[in-house]
Backbone of each chain as ProteinMPNN parsed JSONL, in Angstrom:
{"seq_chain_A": "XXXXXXXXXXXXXXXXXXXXXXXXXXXXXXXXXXXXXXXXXXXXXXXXXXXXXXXXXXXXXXXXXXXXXXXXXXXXXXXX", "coords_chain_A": {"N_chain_A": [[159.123, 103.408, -7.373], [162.407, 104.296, -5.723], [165.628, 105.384, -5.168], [166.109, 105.093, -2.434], [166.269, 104.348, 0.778], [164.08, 104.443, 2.118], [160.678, 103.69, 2.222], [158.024, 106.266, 1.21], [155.239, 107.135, 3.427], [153.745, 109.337, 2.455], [154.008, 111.271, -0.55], [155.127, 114.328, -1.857], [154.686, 116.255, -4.771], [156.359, 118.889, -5.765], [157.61, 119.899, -7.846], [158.678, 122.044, -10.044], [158.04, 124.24, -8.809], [159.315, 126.714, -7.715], [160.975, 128.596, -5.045], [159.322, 129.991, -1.718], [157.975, 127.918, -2.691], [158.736, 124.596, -2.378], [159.184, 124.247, 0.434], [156.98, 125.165, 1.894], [154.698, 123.611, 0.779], [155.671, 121.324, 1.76], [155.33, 121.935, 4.769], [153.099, 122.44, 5.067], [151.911, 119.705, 4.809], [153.575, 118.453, 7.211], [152.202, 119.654, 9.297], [149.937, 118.526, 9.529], [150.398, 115.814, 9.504], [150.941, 112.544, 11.384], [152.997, 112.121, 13.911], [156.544, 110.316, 12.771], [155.866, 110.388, 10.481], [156.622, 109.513, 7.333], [157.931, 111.6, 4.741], [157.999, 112.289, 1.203], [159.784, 115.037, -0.166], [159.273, 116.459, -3.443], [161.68, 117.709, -5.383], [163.023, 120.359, -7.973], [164.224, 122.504, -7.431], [166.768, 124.39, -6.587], [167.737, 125.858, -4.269], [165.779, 124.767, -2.359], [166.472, 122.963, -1.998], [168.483, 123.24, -0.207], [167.838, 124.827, 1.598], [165.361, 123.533, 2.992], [166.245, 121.611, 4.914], [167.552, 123.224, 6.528], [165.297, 124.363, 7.935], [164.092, 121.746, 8.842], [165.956, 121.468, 10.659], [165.463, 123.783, 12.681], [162.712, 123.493, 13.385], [162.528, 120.759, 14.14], [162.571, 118.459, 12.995], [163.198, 115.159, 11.498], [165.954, 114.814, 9.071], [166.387, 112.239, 6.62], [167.435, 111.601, 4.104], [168.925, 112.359, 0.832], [168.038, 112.113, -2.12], [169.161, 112.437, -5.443], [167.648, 112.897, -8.374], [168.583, 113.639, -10.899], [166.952, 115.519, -12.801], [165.498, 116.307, -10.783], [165.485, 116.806, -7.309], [164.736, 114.55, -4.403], [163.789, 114.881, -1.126], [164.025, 113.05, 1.807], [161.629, 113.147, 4.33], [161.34, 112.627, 7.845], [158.334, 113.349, 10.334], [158.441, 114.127, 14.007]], "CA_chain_A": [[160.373, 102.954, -6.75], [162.866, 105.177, -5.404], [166.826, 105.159, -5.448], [166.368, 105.677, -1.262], [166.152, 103.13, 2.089], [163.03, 104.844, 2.786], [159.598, 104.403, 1.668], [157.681, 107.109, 1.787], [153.999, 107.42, 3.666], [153.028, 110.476, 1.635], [154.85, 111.863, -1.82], [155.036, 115.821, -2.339], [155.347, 116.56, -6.223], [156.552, 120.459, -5.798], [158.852, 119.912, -8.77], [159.149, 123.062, -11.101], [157.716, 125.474, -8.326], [160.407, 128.223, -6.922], [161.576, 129.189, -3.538], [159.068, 129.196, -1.032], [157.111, 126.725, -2.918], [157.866, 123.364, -1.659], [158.999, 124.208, 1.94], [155.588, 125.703, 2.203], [153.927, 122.644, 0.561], [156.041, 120.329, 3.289], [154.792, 122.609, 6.056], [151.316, 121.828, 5.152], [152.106, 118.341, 5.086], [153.998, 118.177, 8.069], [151.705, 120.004, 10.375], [148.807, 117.035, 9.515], [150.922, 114.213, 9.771], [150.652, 111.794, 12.846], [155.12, 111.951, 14.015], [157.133, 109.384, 12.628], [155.152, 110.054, 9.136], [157.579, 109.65, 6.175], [157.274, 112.35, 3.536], [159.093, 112.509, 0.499], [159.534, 116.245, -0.757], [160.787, 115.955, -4.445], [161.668, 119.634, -5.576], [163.653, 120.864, -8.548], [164.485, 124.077, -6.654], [168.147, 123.906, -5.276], [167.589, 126.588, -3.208], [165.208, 124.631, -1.707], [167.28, 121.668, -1.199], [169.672, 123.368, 1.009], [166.711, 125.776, 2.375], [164.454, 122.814, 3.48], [166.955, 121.225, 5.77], [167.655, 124.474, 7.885], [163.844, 124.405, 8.353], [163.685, 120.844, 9.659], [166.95, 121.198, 11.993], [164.903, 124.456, 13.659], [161.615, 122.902, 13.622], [162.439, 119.351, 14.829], [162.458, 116.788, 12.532], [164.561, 114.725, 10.521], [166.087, 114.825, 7.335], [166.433, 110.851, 6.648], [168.02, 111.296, 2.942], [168.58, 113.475, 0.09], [168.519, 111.979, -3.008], [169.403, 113.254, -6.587], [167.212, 112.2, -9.508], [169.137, 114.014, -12.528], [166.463, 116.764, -12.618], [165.138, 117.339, -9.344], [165.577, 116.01, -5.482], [163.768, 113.93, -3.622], [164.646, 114.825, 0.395], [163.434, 112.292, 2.953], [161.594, 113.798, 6.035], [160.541, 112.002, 9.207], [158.269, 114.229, 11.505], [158.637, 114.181, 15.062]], "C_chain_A": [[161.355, 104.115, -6.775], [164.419, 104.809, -5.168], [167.045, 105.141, -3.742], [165.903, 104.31, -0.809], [164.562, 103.612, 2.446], [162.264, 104.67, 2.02], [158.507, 104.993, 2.19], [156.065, 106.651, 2.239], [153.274, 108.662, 2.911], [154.35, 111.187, 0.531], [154.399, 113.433, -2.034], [155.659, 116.061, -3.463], [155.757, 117.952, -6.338], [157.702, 120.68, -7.059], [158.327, 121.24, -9.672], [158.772, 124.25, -10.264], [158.741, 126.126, -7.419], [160.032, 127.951, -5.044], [160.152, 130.326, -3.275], [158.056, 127.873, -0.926], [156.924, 125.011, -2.224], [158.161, 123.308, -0.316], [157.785, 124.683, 2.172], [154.532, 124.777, 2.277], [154.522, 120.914, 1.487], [155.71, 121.025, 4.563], [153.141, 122.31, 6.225], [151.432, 120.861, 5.609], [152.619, 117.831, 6.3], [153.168, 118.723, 9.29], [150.254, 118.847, 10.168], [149.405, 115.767, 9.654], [150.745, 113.994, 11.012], [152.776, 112.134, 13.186], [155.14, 110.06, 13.602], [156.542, 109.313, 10.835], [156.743, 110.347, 8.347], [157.115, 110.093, 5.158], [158.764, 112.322, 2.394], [158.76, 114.008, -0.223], [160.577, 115.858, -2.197], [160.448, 117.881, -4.978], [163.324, 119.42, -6.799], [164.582, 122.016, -8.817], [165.67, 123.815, -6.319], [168.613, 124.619, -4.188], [166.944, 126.303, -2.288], [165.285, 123.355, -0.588], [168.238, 122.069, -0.15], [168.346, 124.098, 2.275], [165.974, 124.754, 3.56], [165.11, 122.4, 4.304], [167.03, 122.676, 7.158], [166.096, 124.605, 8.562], [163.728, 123.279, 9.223], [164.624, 121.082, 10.765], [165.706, 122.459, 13.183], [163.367, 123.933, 14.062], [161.357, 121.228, 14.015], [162.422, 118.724, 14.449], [163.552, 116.821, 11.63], [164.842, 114.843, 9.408], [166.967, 113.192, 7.206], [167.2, 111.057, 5.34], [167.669, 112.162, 1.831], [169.037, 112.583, -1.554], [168.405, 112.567, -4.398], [169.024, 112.364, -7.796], [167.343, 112.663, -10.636], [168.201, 115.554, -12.819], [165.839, 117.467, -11.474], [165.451, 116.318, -8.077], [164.87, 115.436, -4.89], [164.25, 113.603, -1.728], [163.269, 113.654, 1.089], [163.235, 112.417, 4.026], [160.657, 112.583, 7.029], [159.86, 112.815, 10.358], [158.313, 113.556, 12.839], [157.649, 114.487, 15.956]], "O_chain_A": [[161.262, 104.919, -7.703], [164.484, 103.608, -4.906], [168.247, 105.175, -3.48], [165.387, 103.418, -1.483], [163.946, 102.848, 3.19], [162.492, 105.183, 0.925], [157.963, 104.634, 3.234], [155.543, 105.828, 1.487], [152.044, 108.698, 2.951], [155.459, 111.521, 0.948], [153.241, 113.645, -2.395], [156.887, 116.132, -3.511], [155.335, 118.33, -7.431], [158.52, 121.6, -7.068], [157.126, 121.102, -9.905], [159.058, 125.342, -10.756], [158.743, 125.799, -6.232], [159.229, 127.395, -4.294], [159.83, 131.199, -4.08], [157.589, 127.188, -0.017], [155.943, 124.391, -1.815], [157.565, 122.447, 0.33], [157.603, 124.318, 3.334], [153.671, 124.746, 3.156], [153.935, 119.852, 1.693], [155.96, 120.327, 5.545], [152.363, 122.068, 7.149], [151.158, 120.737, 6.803], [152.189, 116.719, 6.606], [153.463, 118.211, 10.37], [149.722, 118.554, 11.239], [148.771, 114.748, 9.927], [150.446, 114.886, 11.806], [153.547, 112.33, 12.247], [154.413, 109.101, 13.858], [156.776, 108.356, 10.097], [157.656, 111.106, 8.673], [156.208, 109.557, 4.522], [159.974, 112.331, 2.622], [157.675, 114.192, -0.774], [161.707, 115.382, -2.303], [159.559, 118.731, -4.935], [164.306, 118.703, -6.608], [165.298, 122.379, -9.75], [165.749, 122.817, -5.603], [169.497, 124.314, -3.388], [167.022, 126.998, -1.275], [164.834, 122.951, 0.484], [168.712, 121.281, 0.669], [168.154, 123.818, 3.458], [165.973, 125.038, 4.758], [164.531, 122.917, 5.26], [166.6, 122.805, 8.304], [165.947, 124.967, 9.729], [163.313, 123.52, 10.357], [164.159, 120.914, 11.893], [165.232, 122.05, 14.243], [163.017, 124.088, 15.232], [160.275, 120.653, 14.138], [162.235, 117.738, 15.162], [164.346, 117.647, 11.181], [163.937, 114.999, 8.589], [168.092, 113.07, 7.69], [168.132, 110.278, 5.541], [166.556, 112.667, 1.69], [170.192, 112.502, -1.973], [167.417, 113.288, -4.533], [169.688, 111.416, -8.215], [166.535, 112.371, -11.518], [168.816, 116.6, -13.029], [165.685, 118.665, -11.236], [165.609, 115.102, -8.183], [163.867, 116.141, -4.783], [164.779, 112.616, -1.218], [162.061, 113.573, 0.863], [164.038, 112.086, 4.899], [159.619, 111.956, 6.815], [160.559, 113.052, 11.343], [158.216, 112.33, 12.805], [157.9, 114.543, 17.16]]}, "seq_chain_B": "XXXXXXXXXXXXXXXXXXXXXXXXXXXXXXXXXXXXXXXXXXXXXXXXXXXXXXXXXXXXXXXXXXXXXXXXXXXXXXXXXXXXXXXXXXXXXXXXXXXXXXXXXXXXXXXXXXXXXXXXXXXXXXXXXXXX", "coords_chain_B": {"N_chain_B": [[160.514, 138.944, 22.322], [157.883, 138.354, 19.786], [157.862, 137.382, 16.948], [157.264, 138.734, 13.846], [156.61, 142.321, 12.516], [155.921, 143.699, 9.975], [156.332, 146.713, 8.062], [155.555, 147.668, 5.038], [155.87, 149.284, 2.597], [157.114, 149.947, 0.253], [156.243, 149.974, -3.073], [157.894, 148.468, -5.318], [157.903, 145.539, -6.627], [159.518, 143.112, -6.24], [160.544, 143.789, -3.856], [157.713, 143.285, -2.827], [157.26, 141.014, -3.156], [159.34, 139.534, -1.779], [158.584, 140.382, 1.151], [156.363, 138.666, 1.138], [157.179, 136.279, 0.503], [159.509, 135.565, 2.879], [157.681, 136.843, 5.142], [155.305, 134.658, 4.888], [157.048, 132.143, 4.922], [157.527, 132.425, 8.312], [155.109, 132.681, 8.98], [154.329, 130.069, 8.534], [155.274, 128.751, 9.828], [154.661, 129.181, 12.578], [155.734, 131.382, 13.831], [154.397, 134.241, 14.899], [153.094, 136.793, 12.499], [152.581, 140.225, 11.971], [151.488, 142.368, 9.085], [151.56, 145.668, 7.551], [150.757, 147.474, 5.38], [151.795, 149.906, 4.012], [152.015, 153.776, 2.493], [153.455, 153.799, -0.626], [153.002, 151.236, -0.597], [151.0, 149.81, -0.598], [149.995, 150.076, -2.938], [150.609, 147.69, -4.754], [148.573, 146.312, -4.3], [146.037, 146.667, -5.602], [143.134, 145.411, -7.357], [143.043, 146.278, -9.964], [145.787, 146.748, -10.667], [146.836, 144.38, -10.208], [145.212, 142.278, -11.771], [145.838, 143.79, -13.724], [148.603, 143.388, -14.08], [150.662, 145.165, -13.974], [153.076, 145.931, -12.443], [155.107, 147.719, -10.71], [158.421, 147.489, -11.563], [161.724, 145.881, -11.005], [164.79, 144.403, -12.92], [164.757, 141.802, -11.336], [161.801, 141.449, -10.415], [160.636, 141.954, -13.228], [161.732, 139.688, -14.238], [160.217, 137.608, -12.889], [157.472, 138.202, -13.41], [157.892, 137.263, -15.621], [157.89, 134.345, -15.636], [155.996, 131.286, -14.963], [153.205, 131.205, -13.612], [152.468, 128.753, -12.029], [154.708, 127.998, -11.023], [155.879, 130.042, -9.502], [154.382, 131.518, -7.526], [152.464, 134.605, -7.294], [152.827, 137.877, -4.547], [150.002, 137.912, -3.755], [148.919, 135.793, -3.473], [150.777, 133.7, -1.962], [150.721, 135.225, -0.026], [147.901, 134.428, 0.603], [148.057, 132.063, 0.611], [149.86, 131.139, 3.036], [147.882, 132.705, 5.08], [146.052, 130.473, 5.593], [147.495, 128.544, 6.513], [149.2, 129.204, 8.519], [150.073, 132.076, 11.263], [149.412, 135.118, 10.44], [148.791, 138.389, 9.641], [147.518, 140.96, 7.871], [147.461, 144.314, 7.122], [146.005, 147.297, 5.769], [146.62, 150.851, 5.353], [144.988, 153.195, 6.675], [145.387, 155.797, 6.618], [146.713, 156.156, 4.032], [145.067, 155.199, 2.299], [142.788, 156.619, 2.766], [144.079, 159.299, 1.464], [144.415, 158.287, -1.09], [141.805, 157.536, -1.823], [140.254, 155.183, -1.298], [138.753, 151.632, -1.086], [138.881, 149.009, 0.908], [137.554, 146.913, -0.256], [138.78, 147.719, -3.126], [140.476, 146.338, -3.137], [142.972, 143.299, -2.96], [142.001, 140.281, -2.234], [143.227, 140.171, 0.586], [143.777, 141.335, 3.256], [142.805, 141.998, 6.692], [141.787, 144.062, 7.389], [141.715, 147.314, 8.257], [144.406, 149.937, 9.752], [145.721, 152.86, 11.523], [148.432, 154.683, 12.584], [148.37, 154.649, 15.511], [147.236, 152.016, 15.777], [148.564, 149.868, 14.819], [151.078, 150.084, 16.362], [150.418, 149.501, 18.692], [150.003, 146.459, 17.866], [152.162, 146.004, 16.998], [154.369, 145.693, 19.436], [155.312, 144.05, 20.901], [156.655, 142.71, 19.391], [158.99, 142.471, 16.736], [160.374, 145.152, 14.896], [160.143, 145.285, 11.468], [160.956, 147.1, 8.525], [160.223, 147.844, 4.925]], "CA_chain_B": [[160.007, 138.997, 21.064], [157.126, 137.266, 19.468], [157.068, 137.567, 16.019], [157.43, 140.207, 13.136], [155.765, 143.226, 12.582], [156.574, 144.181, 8.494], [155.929, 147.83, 7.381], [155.861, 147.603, 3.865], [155.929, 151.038, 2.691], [157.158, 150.113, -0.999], [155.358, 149.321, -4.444], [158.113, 147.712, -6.11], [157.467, 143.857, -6.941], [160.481, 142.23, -6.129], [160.594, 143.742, -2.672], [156.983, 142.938, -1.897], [157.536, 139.699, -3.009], [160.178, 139.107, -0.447], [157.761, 140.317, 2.319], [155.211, 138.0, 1.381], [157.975, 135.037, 1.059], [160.245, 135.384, 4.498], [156.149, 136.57, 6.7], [154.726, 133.696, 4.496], [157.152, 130.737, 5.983], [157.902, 132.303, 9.321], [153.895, 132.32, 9.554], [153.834, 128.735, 8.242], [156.352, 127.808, 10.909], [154.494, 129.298, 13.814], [156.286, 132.428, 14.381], [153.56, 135.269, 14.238], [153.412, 137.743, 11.539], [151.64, 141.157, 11.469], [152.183, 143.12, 7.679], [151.081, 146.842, 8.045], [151.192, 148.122, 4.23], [151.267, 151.901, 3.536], [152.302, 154.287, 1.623], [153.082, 153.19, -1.872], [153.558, 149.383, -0.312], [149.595, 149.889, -0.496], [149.415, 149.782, -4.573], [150.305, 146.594, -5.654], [147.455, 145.071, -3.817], [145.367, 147.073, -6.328], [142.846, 144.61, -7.762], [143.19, 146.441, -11.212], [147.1, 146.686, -10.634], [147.227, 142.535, -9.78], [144.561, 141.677, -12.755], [147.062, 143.785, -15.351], [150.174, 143.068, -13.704], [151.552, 146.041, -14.479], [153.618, 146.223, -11.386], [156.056, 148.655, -10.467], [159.855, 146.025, -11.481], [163.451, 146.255, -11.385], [165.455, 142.804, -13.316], [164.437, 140.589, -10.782], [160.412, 141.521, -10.555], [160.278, 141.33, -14.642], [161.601, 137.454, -14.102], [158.795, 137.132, -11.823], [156.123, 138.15, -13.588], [157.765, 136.117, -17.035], [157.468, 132.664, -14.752], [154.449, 130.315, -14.939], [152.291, 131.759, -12.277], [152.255, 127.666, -11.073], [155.71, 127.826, -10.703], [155.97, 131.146, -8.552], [152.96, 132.875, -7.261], [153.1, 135.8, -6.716], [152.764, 137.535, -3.248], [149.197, 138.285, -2.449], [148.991, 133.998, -3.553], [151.424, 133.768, -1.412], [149.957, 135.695, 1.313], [146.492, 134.054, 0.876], [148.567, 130.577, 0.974], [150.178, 131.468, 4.49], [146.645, 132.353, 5.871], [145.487, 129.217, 5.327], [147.67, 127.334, 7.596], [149.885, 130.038, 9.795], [149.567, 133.467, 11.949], [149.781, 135.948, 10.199], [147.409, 139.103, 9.754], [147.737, 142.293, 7.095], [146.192, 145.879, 7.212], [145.781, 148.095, 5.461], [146.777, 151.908, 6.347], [143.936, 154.071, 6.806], [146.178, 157.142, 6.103], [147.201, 155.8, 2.549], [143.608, 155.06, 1.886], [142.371, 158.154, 2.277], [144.94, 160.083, 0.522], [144.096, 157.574, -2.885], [140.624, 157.928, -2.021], [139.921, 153.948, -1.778], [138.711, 151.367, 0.479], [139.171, 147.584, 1.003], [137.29, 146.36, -2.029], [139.481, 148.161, -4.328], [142.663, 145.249, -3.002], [142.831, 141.918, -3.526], [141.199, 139.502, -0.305], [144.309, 139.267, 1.851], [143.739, 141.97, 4.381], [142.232, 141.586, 7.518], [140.795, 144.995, 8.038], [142.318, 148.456, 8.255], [144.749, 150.358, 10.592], [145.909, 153.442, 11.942], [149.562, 154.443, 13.232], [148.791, 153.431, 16.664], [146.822, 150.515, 15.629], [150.079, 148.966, 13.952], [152.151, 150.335, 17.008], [149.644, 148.351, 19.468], [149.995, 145.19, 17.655], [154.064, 145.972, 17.145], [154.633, 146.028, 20.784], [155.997, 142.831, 21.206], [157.22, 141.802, 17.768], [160.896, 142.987, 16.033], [159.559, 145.649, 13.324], [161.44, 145.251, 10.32], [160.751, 148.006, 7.438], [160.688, 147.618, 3.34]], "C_chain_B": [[159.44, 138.07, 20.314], [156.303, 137.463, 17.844], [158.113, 138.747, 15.324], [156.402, 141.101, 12.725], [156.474, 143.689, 11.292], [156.158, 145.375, 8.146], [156.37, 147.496, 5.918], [155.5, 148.983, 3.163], [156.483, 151.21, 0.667], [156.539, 149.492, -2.254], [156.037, 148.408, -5.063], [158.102, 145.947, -5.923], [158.66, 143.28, -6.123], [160.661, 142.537, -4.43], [159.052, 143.385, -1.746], [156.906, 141.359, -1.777], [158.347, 139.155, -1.674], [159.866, 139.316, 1.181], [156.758, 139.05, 2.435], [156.157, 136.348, 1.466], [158.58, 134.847, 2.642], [158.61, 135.59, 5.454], [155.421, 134.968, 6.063], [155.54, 132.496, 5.529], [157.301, 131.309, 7.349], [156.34, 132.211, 9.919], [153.082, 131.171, 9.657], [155.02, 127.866, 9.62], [156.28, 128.114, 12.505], [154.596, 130.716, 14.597], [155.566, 133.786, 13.394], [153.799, 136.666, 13.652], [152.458, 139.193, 11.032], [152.707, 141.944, 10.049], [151.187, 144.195, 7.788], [151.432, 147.595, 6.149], [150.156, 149.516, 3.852], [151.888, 152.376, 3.193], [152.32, 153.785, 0.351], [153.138, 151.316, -1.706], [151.557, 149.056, -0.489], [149.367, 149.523, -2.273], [149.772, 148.514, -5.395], [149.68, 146.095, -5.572], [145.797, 145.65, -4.441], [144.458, 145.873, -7.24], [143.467, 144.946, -9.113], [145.182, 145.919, -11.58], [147.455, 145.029, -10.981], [146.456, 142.203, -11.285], [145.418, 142.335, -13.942], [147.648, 143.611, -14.872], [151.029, 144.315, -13.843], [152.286, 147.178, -12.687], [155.245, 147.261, -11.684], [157.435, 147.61, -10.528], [160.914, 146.697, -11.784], [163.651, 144.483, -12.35], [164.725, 141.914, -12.223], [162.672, 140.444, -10.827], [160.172, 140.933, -12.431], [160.357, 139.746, -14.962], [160.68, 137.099, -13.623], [157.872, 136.548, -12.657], [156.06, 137.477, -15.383], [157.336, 134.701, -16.652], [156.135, 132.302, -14.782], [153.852, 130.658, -13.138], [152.437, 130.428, -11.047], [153.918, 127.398, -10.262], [156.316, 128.904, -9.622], [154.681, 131.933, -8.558], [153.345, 133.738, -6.769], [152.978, 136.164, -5.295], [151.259, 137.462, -2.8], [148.481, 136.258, -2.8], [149.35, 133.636, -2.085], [150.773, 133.843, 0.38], [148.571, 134.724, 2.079], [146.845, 132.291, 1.475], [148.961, 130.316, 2.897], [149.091, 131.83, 5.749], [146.202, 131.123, 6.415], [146.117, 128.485, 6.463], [148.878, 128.037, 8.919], [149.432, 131.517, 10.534], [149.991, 134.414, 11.399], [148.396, 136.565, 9.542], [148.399, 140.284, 8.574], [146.629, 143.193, 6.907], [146.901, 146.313, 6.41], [146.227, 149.543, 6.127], [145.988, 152.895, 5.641], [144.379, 155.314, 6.102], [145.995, 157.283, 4.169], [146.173, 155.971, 1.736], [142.821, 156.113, 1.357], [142.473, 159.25, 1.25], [144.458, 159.262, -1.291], [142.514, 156.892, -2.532], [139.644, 156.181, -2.313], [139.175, 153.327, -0.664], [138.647, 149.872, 0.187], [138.478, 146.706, 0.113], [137.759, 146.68, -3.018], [140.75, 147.32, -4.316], [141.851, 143.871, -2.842], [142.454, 141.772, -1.977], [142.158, 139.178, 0.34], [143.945, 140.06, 3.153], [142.771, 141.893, 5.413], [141.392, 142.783, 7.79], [141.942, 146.049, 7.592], [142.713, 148.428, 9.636], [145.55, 151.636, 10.357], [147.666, 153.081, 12.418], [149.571, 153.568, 14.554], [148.094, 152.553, 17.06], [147.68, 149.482, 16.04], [150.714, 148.728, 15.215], [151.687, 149.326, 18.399], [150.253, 147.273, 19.286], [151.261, 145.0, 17.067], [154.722, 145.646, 18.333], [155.836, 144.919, 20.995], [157.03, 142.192, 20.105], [158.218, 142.631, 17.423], [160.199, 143.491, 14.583], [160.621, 145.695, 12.179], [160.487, 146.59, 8.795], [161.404, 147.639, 6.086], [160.43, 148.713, 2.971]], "O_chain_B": [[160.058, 137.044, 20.03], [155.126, 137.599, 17.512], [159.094, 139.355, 15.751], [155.273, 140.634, 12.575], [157.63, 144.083, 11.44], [155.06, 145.119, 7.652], [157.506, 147.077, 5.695], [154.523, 149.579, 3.616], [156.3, 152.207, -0.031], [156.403, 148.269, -2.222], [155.399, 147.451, -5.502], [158.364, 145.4, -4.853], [158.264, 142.979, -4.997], [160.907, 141.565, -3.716], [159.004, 143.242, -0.524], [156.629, 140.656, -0.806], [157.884, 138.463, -0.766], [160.446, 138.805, 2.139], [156.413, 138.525, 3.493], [155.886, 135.462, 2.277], [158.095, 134.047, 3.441], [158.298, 134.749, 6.298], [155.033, 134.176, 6.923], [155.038, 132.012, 6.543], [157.154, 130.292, 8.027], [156.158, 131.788, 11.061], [152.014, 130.949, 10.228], [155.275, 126.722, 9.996], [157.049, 127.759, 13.398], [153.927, 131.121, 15.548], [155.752, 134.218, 12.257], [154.521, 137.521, 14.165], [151.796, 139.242, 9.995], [153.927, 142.068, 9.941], [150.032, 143.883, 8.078], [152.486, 148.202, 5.96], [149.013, 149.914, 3.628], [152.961, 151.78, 3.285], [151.264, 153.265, -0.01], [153.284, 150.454, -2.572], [151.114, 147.908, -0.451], [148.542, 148.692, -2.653], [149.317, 148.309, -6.521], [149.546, 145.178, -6.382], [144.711, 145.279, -3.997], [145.233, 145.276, -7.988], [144.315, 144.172, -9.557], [145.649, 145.108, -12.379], [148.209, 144.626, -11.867], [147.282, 141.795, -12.102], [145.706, 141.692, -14.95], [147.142, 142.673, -15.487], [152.25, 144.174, -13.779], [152.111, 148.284, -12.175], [156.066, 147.345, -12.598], [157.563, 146.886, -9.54], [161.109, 147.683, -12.496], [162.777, 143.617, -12.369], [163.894, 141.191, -12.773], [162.214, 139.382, -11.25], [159.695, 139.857, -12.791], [159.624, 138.943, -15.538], [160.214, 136.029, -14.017], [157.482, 135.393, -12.822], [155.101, 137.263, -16.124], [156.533, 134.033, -17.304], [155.225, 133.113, -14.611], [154.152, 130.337, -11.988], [152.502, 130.584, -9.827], [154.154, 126.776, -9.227], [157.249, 128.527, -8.913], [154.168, 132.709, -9.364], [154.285, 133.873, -5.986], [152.978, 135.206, -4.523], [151.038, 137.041, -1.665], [147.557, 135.784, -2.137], [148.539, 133.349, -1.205], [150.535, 133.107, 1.337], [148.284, 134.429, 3.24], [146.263, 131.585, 2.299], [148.44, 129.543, 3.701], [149.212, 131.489, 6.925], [146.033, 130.882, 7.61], [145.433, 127.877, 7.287], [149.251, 127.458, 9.939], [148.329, 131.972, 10.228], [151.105, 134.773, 11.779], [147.403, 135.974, 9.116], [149.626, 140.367, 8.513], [145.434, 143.029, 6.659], [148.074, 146.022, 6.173], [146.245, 149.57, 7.358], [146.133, 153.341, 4.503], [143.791, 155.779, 5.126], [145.446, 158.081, 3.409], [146.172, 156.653, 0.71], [142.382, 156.441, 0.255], [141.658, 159.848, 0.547], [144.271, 159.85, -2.356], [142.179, 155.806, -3.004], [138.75, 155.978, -3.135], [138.897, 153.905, 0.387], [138.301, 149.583, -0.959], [139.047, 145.661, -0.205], [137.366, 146.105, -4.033], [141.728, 147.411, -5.057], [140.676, 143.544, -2.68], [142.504, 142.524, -1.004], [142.227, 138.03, 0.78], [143.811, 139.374, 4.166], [141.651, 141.676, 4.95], [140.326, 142.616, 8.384], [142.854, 145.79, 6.807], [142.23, 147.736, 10.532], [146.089, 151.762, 9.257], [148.17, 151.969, 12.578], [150.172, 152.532, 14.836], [148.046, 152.144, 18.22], [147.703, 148.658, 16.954], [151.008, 147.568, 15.504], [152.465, 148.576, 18.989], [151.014, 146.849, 20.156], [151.528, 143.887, 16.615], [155.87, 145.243, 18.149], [157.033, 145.112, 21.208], [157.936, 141.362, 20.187], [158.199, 143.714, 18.007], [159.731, 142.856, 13.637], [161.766, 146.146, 12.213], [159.309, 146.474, 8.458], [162.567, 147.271, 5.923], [160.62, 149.03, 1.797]]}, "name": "protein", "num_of_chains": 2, "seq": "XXXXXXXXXXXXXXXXXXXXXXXXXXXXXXXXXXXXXXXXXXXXXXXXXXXXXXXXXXXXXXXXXXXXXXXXXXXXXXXXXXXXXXXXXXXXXXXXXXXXXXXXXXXXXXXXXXXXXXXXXXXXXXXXXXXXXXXXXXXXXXXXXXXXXXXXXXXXXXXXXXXXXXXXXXXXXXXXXXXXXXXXXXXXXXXXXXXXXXXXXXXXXXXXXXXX"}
């Protein structure tokens, strides 16, 4: 269970790995999804929380919700 | 312009790192990536070099290589990760080679082959060369 409106179709655990760790490991994920898949990236990175967003606005999909679980993030992507 | 074309031309860690991060996602995001490493940008991909670590660091490389490998890989990880699912290609420079008397089994498995100046300059043509 998750503090978010969304639940997810696939969970990405990238928590303790650095900058370009989990945009890399949501790029995997997002180039196999069907569109409309709901991923949750959770990342401990906070470079990666602002990072990952600039990625989806140029690459097309959504960023549905960013929430903050005390030690790491859990962003909410929808591909397209 | 379709792409980058990276000369990497230096040994130290922290700047090859940052080649293999920025060609790593722009090759995971589509936008193709040739890496052309020569001169001393040729010795960290030293198997012996990579298996001791004993990379060429300023402050930021020494953080590197204190970090849990799972938590930051390094670049030719990195590199090998970005294969896997984007465009991007790395040579070798023939020149470099020569001069340190080596040849593509002496570096770790990222490179695609060897090249020449106007190999590189071929497969630059189109792409925005950026230099480290």
């Amino acid at each position: 269970m998750n503090d978010s409106e969304y639940d997810p179709d696939v969970t990405i655990d990238s928590r303790d790995a650095t900058c370009p760790g989990p945009l890399m490991d949501l790029i995997g994920k997002v180039k196999e999804a069907e569109p409309g898949t709901v991923i949750e990236l959770q990342t401990s990175d906070s470079g990666s929380k602002s990072d990952v967003p600039e990625w989806l606005d140029e690459a097309g999909h959504d960023l549905l919700d960013t929430v903050d679980n005390g030690d790491y993030w859990s962003l909410f992507v929808r591909t397209n | 312009m379709s792409g980058y074309a990276i000369v990497l031309a230096s040994r130290e860690l922290s700047r090859v790192q940052a080649v293999s991060t920025i060609a790593s996602v722009a090759a995971a995001s589509d936008v193709p990536v040739q890496v052309f490493a020569t001169m001393d940008g040729l010795l960290p991909f030293e198997k012996e070099t990579v298996e001791s670590g004993d990379f060429d660091v300023g402050p930021v490389g020494a953080k590197m290589l204190q970090a849990d490998g799972a938590e930051m890989p390094l670049f030719h990880e990195q590199f090998a990760q970005a294969k896997a699912i984007g465009d991007i290609e790395l040579y070798a420079c023939e020149m470099a080679m020569d001069l340190l008397e080596t040849d593509l089994d002496d570096y770790v498995e990222v490179f695609d082959g060897t090249l020449g100046v106007s190999g590189f300059l071929n497969r630059a043509r189109d792409k925005q060369v950026v230099f480290v």
